[in-house]
C-alpha positions as CSV (number, residue, x, y, z in Angstrom):
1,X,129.7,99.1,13.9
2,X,127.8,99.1,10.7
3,X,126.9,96.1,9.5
4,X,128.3,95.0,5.7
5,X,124.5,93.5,5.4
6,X,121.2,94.3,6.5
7,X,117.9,93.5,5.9
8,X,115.1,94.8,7.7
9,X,111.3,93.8,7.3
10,X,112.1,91.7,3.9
11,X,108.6,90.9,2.8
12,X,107.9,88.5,-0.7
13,X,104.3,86.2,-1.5
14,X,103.3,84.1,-4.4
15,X,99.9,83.3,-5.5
16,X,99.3,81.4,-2.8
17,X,102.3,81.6,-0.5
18,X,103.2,84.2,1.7
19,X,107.2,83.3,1.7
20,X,108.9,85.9,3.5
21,X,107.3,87.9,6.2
22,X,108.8,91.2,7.5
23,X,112.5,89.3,7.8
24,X,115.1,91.1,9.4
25,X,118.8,89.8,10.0
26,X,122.6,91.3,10.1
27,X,125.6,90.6,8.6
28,X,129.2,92.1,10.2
29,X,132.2,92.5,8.1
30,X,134.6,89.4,8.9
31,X,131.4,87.6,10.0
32,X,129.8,84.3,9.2
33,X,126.1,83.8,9.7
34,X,124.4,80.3,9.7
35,X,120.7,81.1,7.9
36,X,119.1,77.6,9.2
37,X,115.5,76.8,8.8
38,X,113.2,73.7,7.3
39,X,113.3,73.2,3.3
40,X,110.4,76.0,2.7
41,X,111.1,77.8,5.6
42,X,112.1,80.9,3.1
43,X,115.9,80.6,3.3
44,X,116.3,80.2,-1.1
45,X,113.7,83.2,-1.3
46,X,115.4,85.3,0.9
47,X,118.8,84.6,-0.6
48,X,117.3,85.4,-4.3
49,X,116.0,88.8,-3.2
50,X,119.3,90.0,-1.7
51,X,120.9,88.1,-4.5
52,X,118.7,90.6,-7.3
53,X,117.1,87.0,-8.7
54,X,113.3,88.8,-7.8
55,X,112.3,91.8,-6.0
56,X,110.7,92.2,-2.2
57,X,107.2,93.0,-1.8
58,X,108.0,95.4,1.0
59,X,111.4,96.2,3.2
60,X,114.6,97.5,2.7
61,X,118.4,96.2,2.2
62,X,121.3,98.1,2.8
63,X,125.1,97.6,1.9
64,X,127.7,98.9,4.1
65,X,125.0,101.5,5.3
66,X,123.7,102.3,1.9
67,X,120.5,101.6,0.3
68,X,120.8,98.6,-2.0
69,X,118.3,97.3,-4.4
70,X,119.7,95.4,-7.1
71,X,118.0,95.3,-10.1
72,X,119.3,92.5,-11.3
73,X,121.8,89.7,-10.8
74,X,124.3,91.2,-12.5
75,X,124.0,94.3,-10.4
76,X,124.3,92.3,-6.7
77,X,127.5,91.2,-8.4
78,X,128.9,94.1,-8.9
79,X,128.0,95.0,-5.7
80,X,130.0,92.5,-4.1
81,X,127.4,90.1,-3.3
82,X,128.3,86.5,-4.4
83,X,126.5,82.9,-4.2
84,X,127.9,79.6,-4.7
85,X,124.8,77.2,-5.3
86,X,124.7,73.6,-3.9
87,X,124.4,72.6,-8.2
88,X,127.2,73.9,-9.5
89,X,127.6,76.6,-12.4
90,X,130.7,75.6,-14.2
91,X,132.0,74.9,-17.9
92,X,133.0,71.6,-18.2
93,X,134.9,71.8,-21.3
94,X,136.5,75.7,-19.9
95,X,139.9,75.9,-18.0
96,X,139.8,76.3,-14.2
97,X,141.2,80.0,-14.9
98,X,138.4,80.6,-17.6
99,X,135.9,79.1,-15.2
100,X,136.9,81.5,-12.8
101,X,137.4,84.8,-14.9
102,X,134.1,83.8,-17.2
103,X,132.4,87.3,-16.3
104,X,135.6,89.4,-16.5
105,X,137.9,87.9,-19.3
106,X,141.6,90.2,-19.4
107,X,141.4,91.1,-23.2
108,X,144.3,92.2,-25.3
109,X,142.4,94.0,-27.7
110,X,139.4,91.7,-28.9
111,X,141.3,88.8,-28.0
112,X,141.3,86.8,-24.1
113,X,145.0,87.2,-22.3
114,X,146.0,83.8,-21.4
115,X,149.2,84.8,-20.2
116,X,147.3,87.3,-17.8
117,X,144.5,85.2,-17.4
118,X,146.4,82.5,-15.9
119,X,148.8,84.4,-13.9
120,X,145.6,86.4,-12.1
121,X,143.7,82.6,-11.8
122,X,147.0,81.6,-10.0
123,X,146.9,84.4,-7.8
124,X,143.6,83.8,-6.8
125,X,144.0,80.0,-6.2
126,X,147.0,80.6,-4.0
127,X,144.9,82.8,-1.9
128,X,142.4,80.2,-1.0
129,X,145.6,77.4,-0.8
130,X,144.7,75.5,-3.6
131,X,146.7,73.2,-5.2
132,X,145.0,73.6,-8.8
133,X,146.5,73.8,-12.4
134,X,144.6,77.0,-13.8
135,X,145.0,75.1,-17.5
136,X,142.6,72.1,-16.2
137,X,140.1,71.7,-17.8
138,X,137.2,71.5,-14.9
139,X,135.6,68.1,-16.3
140,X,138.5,66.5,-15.0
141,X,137.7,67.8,-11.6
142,X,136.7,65.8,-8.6
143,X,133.5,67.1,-6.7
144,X,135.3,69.0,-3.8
145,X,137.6,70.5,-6.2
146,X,134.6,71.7,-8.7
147,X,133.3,73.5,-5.3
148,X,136.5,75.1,-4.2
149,X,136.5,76.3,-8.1
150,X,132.8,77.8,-7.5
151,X,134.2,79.6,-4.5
152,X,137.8,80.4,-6.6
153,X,135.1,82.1,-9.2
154,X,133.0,84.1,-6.3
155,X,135.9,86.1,-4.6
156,X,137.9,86.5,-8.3
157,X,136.7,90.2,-8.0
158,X,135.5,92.3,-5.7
159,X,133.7,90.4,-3.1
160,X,131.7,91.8,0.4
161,X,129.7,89.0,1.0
162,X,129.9,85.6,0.0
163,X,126.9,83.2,0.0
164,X,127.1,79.6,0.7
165,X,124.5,76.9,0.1
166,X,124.8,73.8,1.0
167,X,128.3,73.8,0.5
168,X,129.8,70.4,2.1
169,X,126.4,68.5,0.5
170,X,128.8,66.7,-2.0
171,X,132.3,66.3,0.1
172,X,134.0,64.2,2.1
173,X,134.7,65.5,5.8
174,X,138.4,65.9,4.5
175,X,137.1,67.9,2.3
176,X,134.8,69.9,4.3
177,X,137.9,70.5,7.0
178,X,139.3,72.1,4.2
179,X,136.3,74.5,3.2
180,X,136.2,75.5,6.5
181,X,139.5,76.5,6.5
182,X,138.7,78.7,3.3
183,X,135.6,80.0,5.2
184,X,138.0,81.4,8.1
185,X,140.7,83.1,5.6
186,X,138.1,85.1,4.2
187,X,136.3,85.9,7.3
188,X,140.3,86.7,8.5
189,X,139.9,88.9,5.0
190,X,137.4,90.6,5.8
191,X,134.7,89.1,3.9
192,X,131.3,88.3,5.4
193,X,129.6,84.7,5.0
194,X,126.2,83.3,5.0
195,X,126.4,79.7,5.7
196,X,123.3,77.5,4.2
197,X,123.4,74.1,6.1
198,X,121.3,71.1,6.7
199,X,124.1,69.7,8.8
200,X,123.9,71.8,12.0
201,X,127.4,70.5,13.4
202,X,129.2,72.0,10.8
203,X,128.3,75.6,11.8
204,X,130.3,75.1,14.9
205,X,132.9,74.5,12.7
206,X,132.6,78.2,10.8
207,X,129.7,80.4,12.3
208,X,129.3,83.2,14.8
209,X,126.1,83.8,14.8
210,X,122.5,82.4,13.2
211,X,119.5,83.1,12.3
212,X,116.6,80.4,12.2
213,X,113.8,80.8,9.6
214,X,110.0,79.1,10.1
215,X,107.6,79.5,7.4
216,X,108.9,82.6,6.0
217,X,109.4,84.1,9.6
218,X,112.6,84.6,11.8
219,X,111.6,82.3,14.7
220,X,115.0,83.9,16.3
221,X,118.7,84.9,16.2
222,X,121.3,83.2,18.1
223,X,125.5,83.0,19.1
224,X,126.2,80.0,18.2
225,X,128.7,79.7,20.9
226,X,126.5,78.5,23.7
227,X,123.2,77.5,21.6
228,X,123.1,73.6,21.1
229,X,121.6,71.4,18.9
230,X,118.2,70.4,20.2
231,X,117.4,74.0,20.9
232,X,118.0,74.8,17.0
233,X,116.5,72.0,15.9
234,X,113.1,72.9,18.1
235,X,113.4,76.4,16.8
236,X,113.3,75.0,13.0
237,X,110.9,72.7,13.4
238,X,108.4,74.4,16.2
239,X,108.5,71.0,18.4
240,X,110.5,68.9,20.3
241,X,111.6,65.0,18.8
242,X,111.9,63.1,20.8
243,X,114.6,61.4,18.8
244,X,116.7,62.0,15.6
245,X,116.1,58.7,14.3
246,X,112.8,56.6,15.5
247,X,113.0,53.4,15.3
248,X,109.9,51.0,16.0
249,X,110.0,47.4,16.1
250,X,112.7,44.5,15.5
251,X,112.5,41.8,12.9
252,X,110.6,38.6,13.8
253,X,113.1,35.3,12.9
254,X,110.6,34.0,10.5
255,X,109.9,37.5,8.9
256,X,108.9,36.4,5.0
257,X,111.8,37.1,2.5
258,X,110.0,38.9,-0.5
259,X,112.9,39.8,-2.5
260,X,116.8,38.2,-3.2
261,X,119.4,39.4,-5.9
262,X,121.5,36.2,-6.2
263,X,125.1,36.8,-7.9
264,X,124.4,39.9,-9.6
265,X,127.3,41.5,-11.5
266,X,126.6,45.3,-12.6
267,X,128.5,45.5,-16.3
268,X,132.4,45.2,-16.2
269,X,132.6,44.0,-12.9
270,X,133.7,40.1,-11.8
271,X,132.3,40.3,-8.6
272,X,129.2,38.7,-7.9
273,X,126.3,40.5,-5.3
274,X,123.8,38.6,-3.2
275,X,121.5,39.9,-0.8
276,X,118.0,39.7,0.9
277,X,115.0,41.9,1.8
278,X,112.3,40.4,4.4
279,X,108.8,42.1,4.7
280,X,108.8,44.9,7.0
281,X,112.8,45.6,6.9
282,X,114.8,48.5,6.2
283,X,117.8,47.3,5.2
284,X,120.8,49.8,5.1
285,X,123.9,49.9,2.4
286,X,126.9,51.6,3.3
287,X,129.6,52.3,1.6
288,X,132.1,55.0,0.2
289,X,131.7,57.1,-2.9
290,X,132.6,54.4,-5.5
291,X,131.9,51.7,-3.7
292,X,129.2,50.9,-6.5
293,X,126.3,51.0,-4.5
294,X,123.9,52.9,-6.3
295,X,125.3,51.1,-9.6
296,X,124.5,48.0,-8.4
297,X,120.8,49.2,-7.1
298,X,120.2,50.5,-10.8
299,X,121.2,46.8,-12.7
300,X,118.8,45.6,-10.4
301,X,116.6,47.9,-11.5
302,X,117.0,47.6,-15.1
303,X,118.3,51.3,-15.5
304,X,121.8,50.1,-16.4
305,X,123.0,46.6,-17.9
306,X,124.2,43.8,-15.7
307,X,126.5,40.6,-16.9
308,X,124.8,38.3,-14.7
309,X,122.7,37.2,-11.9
310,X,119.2,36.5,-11.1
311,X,116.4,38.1,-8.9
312,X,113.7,36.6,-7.4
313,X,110.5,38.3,-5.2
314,X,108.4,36.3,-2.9
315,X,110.5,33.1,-4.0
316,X,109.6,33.7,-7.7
317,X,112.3,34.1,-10.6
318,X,111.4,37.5,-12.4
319,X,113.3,39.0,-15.5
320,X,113.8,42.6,-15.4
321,X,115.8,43.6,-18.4
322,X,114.7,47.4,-17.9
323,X,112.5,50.0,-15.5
324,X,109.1,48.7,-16.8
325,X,110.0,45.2,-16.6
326,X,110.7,46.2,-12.9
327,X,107.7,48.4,-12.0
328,X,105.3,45.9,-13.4
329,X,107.1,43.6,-10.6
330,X,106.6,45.7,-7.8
331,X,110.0,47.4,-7.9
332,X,110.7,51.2,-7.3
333,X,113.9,53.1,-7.2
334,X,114.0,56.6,-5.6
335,X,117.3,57.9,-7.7
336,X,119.5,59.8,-5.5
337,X,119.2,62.3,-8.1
338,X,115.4,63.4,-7.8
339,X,115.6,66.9,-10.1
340,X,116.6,65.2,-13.0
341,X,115.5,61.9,-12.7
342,X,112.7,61.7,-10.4
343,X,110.6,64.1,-11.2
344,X,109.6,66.5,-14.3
345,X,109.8,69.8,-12.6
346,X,108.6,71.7,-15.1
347,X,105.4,69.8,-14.5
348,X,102.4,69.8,-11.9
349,X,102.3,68.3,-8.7
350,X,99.3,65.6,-9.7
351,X,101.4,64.5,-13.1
352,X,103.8,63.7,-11.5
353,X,102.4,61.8,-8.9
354,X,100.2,59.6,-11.6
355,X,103.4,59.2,-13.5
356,X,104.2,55.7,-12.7
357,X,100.8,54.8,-13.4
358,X,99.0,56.4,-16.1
359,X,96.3,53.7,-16.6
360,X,95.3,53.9,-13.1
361,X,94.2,57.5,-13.9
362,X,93.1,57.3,-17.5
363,X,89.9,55.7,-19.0
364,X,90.3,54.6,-22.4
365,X,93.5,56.1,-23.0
366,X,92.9,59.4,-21.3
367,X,94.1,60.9,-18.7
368,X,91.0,62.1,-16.5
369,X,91.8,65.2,-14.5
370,X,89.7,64.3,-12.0
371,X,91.2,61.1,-11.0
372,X,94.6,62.5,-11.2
373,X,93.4,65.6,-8.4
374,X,91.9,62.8,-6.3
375,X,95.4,60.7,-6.6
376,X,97.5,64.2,-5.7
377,X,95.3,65.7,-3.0
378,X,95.4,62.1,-1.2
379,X,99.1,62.1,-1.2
380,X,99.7,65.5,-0.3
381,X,97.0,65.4,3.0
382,X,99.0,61.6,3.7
383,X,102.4,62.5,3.7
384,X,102.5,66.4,4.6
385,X,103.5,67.7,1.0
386,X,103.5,71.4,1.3
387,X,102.3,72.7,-1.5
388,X,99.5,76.0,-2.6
389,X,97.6,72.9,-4.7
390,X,98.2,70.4,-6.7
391,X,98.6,72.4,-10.0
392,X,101.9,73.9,-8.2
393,X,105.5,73.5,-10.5
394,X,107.6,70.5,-8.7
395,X,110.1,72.9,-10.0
396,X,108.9,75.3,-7.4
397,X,108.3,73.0,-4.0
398,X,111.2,72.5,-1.5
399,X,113.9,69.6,-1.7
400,X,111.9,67.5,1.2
401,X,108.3,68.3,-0.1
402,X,110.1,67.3,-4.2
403,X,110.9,63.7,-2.2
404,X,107.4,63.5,-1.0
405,X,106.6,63.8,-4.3
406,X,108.6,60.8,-5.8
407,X,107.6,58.9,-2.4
408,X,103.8,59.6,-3.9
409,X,104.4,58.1,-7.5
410,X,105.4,54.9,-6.4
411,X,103.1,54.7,-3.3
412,X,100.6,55.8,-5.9
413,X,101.9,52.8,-8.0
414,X,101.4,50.5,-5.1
415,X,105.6,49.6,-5.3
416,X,105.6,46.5,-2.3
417,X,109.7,46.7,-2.9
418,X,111.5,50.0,-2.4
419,X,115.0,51.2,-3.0
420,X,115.9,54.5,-1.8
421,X,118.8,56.1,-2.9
422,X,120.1,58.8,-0.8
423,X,116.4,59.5,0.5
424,X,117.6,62.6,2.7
425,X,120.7,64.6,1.5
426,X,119.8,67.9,1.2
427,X,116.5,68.1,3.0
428,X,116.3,69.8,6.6
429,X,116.2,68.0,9.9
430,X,112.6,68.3,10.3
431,X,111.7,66.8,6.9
432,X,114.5,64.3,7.2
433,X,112.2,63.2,10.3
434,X,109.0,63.1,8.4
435,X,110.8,60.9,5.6
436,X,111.9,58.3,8.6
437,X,108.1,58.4,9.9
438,X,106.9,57.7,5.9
439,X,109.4,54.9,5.8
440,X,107.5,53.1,9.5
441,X,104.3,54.1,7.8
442,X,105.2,51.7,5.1
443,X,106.6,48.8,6.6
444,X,103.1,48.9,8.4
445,X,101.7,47.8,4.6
446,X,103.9,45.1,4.4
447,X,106.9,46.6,2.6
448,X,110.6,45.8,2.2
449,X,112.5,48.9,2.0
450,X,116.4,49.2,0.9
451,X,117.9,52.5,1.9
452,X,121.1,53.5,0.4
453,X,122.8,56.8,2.5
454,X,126.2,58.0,2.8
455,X,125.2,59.2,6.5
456,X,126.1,56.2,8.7
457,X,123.9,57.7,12.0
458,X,121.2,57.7,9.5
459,X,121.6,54.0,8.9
460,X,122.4,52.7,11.9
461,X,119.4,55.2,13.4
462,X,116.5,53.8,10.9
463,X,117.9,50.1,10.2
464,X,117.7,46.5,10.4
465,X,120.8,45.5,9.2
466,X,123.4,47.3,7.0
467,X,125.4,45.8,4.1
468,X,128.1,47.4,3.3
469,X,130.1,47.6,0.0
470,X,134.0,47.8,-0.7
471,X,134.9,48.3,-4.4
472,X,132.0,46.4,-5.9
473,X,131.6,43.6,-3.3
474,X,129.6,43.1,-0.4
475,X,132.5,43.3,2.3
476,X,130.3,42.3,5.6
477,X,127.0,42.3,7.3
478,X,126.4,44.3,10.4
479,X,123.2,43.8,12.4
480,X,121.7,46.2,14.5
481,X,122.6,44.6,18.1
482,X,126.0,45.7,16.5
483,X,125.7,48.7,15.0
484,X,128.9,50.9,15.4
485,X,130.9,53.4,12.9
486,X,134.3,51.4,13.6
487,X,132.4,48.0,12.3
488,X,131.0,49.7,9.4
489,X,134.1,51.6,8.5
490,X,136.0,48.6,9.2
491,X,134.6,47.2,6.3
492,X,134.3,49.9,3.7
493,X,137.6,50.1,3.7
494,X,139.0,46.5,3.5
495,X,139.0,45.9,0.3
496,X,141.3,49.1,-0.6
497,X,143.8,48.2,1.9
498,X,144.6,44.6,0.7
């Protein structure tokens, strides 16, 4: 049988990088491929060749036996060949229907056929099952409903192959189920599907096959019935761990308390949050979406306004009315949004490394380039970051080496108190690892480290103890004799069930 996809001896380089070499992979019609590998292992670059974003150095692609080349991205379209990103491409202010039909507006004359426009959007919401207005506009959206849009929008005309990346990164597992669901109708349809994943369960869920990427080279191809876990993992990462989460050393009872919050109230709310971080902790929040975790790390933090409440490090009242007045205290926050406000991608790796502290690598008001090379190049030997040099775009460096690099400002800052906000979603399992090592690496210095995650293994893998948050309040305590996802749950969800 002849496949819908194939690729054979893709080859792509970069000043500095060789990122694809001599790749070779299949895709059958009704099919759905996992493409697994490390952030950097060459999965986006692939995808962005067969997806007419840049052009291979050497190889060939063909389409349902034909040569294919697109010159463009408009062309792959055409072609059949769709991708739905992990950030989405949508229109707030557009209807679903105009969302989905933004390429291909039905015209009556120079003017846009709502009546038809809205009758074929229908059409192709029924198909995947959704329960969607087509006159919504999409800001109203929730998150799982934005993606199902994005996938609405990719199969609206003809479609051969549908790219996913990173998909369920956003959704709940209800919401997952039901992309999976989707996923199987169109394989049922005929259409074939890469699945992008850091979440190797979930292509049991979906896949027939994969294929495993390592620095730009297929390490090997796989049924996924059959293959399990640990082998994938030591194919991605080219080693065994010897487990998913390492954790080193308990608390002593007398560990030193170096920071408390003490009946903090995050703006609008009534409900007042305490808590405590001892040198040498990692201390966990849980909680669901809207739970106001992240809300309450930021009026902490002095990113957003707080009614109340009064913080204290190493037993001493501080006032942080905004991000400098924490920073000069010895406060970081890694945002769970690093692209926009973590890093400046459009800079160099060194600037933004010095970011945080510009004075350390200045002299009399400049910045000396020297000082900030030394700052980068320590950083990027200590913690791994993957990178050609330190000149490199952090626009063009994988999502786990872009963490390392927000790890490096504040480490470069010399934060003693860290909050990380969602330190691992959308980073592969290997980097995910080397982020758990960092964290060890720093409680060694005599940090206190918060770690907010939506991952509850995670937690109860790399933690102390683990508050976790109901509707804006601390709802219990959980400490790591016992750990368990009943307790935890038990409590994110007792204050919407009163």
């Amino acid at each position: 049988m002849t496949p819908i996809l194939e690729l054979k001896n893709i080859s792509k380089s970069y000043p500095g990088v060789q990122a694809l070499s001599d790749v070779s992979l299949s895709l059958m019609k009704g099919e759905c491929l996992a493409l697994l590998g490390e952030n950097g292992a060459g999965k986006s670059t692939l995808i962005k060749a067969v997806c007419g974003f840049h052009h291979a150095d050497s190889g060939e692609m063909f389409l349902d036996g034909q040569p294919y080349r697109p010159l463009d991205p408009h062309a792959a379209m055409q072609a059949g060949i769709r991708v739905v990103y992990q950030e989405f491409n949508l229109l707030g202010y557009l209807s679903v229907a105009e969302n989905i039909f933004f390429d291909n507006l039905p015209r009556r004359g120079p003017l846009v056929d709502y009546r038809r426009l809205y009758r074929e959007a229908q059409a192709v919401l029924d198909r995947l099952g959704l329960d969607l207005n087509p006159r919504t506009p999409v800001e109203l959206l929730g998150v799982a409903q934005m993606q199902l849009v994005e996938i609405a929008k990719a199969i609206s005309s003809r479609c051969r192959v549908l790219i996913l990346d990173e998909p369920t990164a956003t959704l709940s597992p209800k919401d997952s189920g039901r992309l999976f669901e989707i996923v199987r109708a169109l394989k049922a349809d005929g259409i074939g599907v890469v699945f992008i994943s850091h979440h190797l369960k979930e292509i049991y869920e979906v896949a027939d096959r994969l294929t495993v990427l390592r620095n730009g080279e297929v390490v090997g191809h796989r049924d996924v019935a059959g293959t399990a876990i640990p082998e994938i993992v030591s194919m991605m990462v080219g080693r065994d761990m010897d487990a998913e989460y390492p954790f080193r050393a308990e608390l002593q009872p007398n560990q030193k308390v170096i920071f408390e919050a003490r009946d903090v109230r995050i703006q609008g709310s009534s409900t007042p949050i305490s808590f405590s971080l001892r040198e040498g902790e990692i201390l966990g929040i849980s909680g669901l979406v809207g739970s106001k975790r992240t809300e309450t790390l930021r009026a902490i933090f002095g990113a957003d306004p707080k009614d109340g409440g009064e913080v204290f490090i190493d037993g001493n009242q501080v006032d942080i009315r905004s991000p400098r007045d924490a920073v000069a205290c010895g406060l970081s926050l890694l945002t769970e949004d690093r692209k926009n406000q973590g890093l400046i991608l459009d800079m160099p790796v060194f600037a933004n490394v010095t970011m945080a502290a510009l004075d350390k690598a200045s002299r009399h008001g400049l910045m000396r380039r020297g000082l900030e090379t030394e700052a980068a190049d320590k950083y990027i030997d200590e913690l791994g970051i993957r990178t050609p040099s330190d000149k490199q775009l952090c626009r063009n460096l994988s999502g786990g080496n872009q963490q390392k690099v927000v790890v490096a400002k504040w480490l470069y800052r010399d934060a003693r108190i860290l909050f990380f906000d969602e330190p691992t979603r959308g980073i592969d399992v290997g980097a995910k690892y080397e982020i758990y090592l960092l964290l060890w690496r720093l409680l060694e210095r005599g940090k206190g480290i918060l770690v907010v995650s939506s991952d509850l293994n995670e937690l109860m893998g790399i933690c102390h103890r683990i508050l976790v948050f109901s509707a804006g309040t601390i709802a219990g305590e959980v400490e790591r004799a016992d750990f368990s996802q009943e307790r935890i749950l038990s409590y994110a969800y007792r204050e919407y069930i009163k």
